[in-house]
N, C-alpha and C positions, 0 to 999 in steps of 0.2 A: 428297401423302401420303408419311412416310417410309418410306425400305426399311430397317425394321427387324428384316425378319425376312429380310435379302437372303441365299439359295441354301439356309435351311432346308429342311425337307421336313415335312412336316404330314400325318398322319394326321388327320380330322376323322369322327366317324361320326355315323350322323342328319344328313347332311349336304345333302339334299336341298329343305328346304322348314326356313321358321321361325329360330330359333336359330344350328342349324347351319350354315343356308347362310349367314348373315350373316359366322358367322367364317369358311369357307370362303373367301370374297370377299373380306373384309377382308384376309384371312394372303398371299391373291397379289398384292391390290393393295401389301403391306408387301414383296414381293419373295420370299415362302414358295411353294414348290413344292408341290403339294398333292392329297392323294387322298383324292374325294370319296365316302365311304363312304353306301350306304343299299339298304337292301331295296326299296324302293317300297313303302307301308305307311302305312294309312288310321291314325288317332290310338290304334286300338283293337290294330293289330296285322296287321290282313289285307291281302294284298297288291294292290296297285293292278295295273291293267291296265298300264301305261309309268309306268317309273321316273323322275320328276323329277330323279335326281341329274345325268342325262344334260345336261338343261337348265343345270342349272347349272356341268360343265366348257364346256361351250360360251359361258356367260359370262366366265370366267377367261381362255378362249383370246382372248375376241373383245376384252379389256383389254389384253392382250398376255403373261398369265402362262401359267403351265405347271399341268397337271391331270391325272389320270386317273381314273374311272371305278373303284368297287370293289364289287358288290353281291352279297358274303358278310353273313352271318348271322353277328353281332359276340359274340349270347348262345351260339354254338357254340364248342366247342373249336380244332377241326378249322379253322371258318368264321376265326376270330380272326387264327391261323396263319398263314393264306394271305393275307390282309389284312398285318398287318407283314412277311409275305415279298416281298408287289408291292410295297410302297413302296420297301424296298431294294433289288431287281432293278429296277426302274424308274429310279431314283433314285442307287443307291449307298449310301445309306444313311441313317436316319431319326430326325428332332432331337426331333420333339414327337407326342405323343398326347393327342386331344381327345376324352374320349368324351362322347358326349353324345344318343346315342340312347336311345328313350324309346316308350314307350304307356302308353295310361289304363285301366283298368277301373273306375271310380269306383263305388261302392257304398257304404253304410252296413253298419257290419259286423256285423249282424244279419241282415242280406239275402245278404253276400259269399258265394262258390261257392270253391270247392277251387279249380277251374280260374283266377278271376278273380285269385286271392292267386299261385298259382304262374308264373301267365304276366307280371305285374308282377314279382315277383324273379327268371323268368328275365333276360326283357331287361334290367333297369337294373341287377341286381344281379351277375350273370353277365357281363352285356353290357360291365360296368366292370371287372371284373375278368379276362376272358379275355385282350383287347388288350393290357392292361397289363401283364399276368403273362410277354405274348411277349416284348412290347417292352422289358420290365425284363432278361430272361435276355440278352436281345441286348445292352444296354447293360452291363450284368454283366461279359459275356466282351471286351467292345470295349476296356472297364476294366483287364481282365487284360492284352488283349493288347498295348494302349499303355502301359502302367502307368502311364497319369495319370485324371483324372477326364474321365468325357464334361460335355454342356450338355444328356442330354437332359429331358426335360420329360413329364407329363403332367397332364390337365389334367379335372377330374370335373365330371359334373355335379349338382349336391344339388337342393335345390327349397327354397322357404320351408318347403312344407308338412311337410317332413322338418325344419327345424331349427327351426320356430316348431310348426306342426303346423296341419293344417285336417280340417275336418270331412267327412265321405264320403267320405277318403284314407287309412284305416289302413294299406291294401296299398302306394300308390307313396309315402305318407310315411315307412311303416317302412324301404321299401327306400330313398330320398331319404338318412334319418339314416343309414340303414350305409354309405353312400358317402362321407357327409361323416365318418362314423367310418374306412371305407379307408384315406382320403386321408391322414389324420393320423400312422395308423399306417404306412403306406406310404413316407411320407417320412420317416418315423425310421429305415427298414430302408434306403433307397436311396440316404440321402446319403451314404453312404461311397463311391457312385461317380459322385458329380457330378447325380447326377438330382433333383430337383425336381419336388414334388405336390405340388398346390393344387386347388379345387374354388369352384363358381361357383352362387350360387342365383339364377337368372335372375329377374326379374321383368319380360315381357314378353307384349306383346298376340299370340298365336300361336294356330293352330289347336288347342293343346292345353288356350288359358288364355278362349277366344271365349266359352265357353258358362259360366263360373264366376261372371261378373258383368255386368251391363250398362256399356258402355262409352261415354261422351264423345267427340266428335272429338278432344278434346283428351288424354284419356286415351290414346287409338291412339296420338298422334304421340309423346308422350311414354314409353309404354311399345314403342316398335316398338324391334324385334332389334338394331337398329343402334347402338343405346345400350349394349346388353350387351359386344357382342363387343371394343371398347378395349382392357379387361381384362385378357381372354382375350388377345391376340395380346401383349400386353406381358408377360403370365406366358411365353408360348411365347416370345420373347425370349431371347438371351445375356444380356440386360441384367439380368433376373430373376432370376439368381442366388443370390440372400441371400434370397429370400422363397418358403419350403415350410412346410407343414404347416399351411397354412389358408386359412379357407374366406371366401370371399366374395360376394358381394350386388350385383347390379348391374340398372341400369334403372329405369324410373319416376322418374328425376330424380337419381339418386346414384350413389356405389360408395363401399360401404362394406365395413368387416372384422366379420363376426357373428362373437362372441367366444361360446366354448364355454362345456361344464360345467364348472362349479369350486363346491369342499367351500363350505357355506354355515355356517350354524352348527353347532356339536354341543356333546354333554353326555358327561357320564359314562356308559356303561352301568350298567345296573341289573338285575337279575336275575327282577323281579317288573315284568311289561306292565304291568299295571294302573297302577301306582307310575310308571312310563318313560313313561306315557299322556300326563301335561299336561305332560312336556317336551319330547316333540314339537311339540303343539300351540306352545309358545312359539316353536320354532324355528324352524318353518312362518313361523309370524305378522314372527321377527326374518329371513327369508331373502329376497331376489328372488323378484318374482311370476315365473311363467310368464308370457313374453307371445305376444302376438297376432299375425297375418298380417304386419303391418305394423313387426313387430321391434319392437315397446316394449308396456310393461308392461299385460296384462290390465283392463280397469277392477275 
């Protein structure tokens, strides 16, 4: 395996089980130093008796890489804070951030609760935005105080369902597009000091994705985590430098680039709806369909 990411330091959070622990794994086995972020926390949010993230620095050690242990609460202020402070006091200081923790409340949103919509944009929505927001100010002042650009990195998580869209996910697809919408904006604010954001809509067989559809053996093998995370550790890379401000696709057989919104057709304004009615209609009919789970065009 190359050490591509040899004496980095990697923040990864949700890094316990599924996704995260894949990249987790991957980023030490590449030579990344790595602090394995996670609450311990069933798909929905509640916490588990013993925290697997435990599990998995001890697999790091037992390869021969370097890990620590971090189970702050990512969608906290406070929580965030103390998470990019250990990786520096641990470390010296910090290359890449991976957020990539998550829950479901799935619901159709007829049925959705107050609570089920706010605790979805806590975590993915907060939970993306706190870390980053440390780890940008830290990289910021590192900026000033060397007067050159840093390498560092972060790195989002979107979902299909957020950038194709799926059904019974109004909540974690709304929050899914605002991330992929972050990241965009994000890297237009931070490359003036070397930093780089990009974002990842996994497609993988995970506790989060088991119960969405019936699965093949051959779907497992193909959609398992370890497909995803390449990507990711090449975006966390020095090497990755020329590539921010978008979003990517990986797993179930590819890695691709999903390419955003852009103007389709338009007319003149008109002042009377009525009149402006059937050239909508045409423009609908001359524009890209919306597509489907699977990134192409609706039937």
């Amino acid at each position: 395996m190359s050490r591509l990411c040899e004496g980095r330091v990697a923040i990864v959070t949700g890094a316990a089980q599924g996704v995260g622990r894949e990249h987790a794994l991957l980023l030490a086995k590449c030579g990344a130093k790595v602090v394995v972020n996670d609450i311990g926390a069933e798909i929905d949010g509640t916490k588990m008796s013993d925290n697997p993230a435990y599990g998995v620095v001890d697999e790091i050690k037992a390869m021969g890489g370097e890990a620590v242990v971090n189970g702050d609460d990512v969608s906290s202020w406070e929580g965030s804070k103390r998470l990019v402070d250990q990786a520096i006091s641990e470390y010296g200081k910090l290359d890449v951030v991976i957020n990539n923790a998550g829950i479901l409340r799935d619901r159709m949103l007829t049925n959705m609760t107050e609570d089920e919509w706010d605790a979805v944009m806590q975590v993915h929505l907060k939970g993306t935005f706190a870390p980053s927001r440390h780890a940008a100010a830290h990289w910021r002042q590192l900026s000033k105080d060397t007067g050159k650009p840093t390498t560092g990195r972060i790195i989002n998580t979107s979902s299909t369902s957020g950038i194709y869209g799926n059904v019974g996910q109004t909540n974690y697809g709304a929050a899914k597009a605002g991330i992929a919408a972050f990241s965009i904006i994000a890297a237009r604010e931070l490359r003036r000091y070397g930093v780089t954001v990009n974002a990842l809509a996994p497609t993988a067989h995970t506790r989060m994705t088991e119960n969405l559809r019936e699965y093949t053996p051959e779907d497992v093998e193909q959609r398992a985590p370890k497909w995803v995370s390449p990507v990711v550790v090449y975006l966390a890379s020095e090497k990755s430098q020329d590539i921010t401000g978008r979003v990517f696709q990986a797993g179930a057989g590819m890695v691709a680039v999903c390419e955003g919104w852009r103007r389709g057709a338009q007319v003149d304004p008109l002042e009377d709806p009525e009149a402006l009615g059937p050239f909508v209609h045409e423009m609908v009919a001359a524009s890209k369909k919306n597509v489907g789970m699977d990134g192409f065009d609706l039937d």
